[in-house]
C-alpha positions in Angstrom: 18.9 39.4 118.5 19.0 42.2 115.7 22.5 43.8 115.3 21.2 45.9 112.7 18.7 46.1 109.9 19.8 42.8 107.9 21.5 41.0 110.6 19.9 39.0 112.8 21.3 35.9 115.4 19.8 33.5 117.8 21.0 30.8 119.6 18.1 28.9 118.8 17.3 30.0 115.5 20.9 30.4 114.2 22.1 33.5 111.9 20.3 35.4 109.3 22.1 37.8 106.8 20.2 40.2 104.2 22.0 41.6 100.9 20.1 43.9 99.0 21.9 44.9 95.2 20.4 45.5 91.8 16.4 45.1 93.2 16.9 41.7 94.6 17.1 41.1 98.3 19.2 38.1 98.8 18.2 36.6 102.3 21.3 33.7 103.6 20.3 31.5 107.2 21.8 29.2 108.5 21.6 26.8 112.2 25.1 25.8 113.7 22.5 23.6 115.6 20.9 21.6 112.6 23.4 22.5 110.0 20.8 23.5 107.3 21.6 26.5 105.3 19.1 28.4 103.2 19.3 31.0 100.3 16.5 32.7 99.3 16.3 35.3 96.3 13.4 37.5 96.5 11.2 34.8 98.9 12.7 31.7 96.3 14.6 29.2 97.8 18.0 29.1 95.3 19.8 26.7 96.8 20.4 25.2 100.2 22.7 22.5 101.8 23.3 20.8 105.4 26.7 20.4 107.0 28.6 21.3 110.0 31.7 22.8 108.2 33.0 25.7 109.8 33.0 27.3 105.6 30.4 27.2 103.1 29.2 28.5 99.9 26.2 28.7 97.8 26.4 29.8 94.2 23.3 30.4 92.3 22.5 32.5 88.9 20.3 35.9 88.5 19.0 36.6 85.5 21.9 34.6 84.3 24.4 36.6 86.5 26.3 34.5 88.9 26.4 34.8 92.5 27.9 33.3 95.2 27.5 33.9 98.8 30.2 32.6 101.5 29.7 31.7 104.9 32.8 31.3 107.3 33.1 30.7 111.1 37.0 31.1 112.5 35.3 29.4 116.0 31.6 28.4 116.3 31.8 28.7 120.3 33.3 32.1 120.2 30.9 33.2 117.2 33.7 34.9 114.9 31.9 34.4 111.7 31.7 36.1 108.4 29.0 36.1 105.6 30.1 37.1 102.1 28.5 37.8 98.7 29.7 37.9 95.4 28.8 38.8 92.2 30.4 37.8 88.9 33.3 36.9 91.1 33.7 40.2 92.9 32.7 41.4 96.4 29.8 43.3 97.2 29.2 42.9 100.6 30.4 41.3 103.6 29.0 41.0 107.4 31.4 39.9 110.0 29.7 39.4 113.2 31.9 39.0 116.7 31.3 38.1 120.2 33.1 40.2 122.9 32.6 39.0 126.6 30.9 41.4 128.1 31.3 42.5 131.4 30.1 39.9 134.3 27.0 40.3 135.7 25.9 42.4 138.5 27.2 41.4 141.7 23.4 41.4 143.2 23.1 38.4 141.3 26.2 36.7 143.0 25.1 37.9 146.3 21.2 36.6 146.2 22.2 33.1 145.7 24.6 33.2 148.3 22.5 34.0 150.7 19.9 31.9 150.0 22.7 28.9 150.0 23.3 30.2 153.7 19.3 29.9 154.4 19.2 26.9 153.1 22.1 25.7 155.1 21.1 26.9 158.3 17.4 25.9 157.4 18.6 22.0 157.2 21.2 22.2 159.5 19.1 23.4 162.5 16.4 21.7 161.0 14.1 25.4 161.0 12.9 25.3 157.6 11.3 22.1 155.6 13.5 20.3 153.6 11.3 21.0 150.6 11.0 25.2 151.1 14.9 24.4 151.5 15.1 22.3 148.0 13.0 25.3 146.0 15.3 28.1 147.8 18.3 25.9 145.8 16.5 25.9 142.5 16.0 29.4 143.2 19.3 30.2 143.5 20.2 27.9 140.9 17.9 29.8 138.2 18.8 33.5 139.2 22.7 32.3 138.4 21.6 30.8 135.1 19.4 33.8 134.2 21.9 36.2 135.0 24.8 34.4 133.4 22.6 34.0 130.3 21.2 37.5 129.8 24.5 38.7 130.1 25.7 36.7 127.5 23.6 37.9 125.1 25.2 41.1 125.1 28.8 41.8 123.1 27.9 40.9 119.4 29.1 43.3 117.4 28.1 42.9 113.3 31.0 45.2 111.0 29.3 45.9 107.3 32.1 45.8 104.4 30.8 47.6 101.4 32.6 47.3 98.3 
């Protein structure tokens, strides 16, 4: 999902924060799910690590100018997080990306699976409906809960941009 132009998150594909200053674009990933953390200065890998720390930092030179990006999460679950770089020891830029619950999800989507819970009751109770037209009704209802939930989750990030 693309918050803006140099911010991009994934769930599977973790977070991916672009700096551009003085005609290099400075590229920071990293995957709360492997751990590996990548910096790339103008398509070069400059320096990369793997942990599952909720802070981390890369420092890595320019032209023999020394830079130093900073990766911190308050809460990985709740996806506070903020990406930092420096240069020389002073700020340039910072991204702090949040995750606001968005509303719940449309109450068609609690009302479908309800009903098909009652079908599927009835169905087996009464013995009207096969058992296994009642079993994929339940997946059914199953899937449109988890599809609903998860699409609505993936609205709320919010990325702020600190210029210094």
């Amino acid at each position: 999902m693309r918050l803006n132009d140099n911010v991009d998150i994934s769930f599977r594909e973790g977070a991916s924060f672009l700096f551009e200053t003085d005609d290099q674009k400075i590229t920071y990933k990293c995957s709360s799910v492997s751990g590996k953390e990548v910096v790339w200065v103008n398509g070069e890998i400059v320096s990369q690590s793997q942990n599952f720390k909720l802070k981390s930092n890369h420092i890595f030179n320019i032209d023999s100018v020394e830079y130093e990006i900073e990766f911190e999460s308050e809460d990985l679950l709740k996806g506070n997080s903020e990406c930092s770089l420096k240069k020389s020891g002073s700020m340039i830029k910072t991204y702090k990306i949040r995750y606001n619950k968005p509303a719940k999800p449309s109450t068609i989507f609690s009302i479908v699976p309800l009903i098909l819970g009652v079908i599927v009751g009835v169905g087996i109770s009464q013995k009207l409906i096969p058992v296994w037209i009642c079993v994929l009704l339940g997946i059914l209802a199953l899937l449109i809960v988890f599809v609903s939930t998860f699409k609505s989750s993936m609205k709320g990030w919010e990325c702020e941009v600190s210029d210094v």
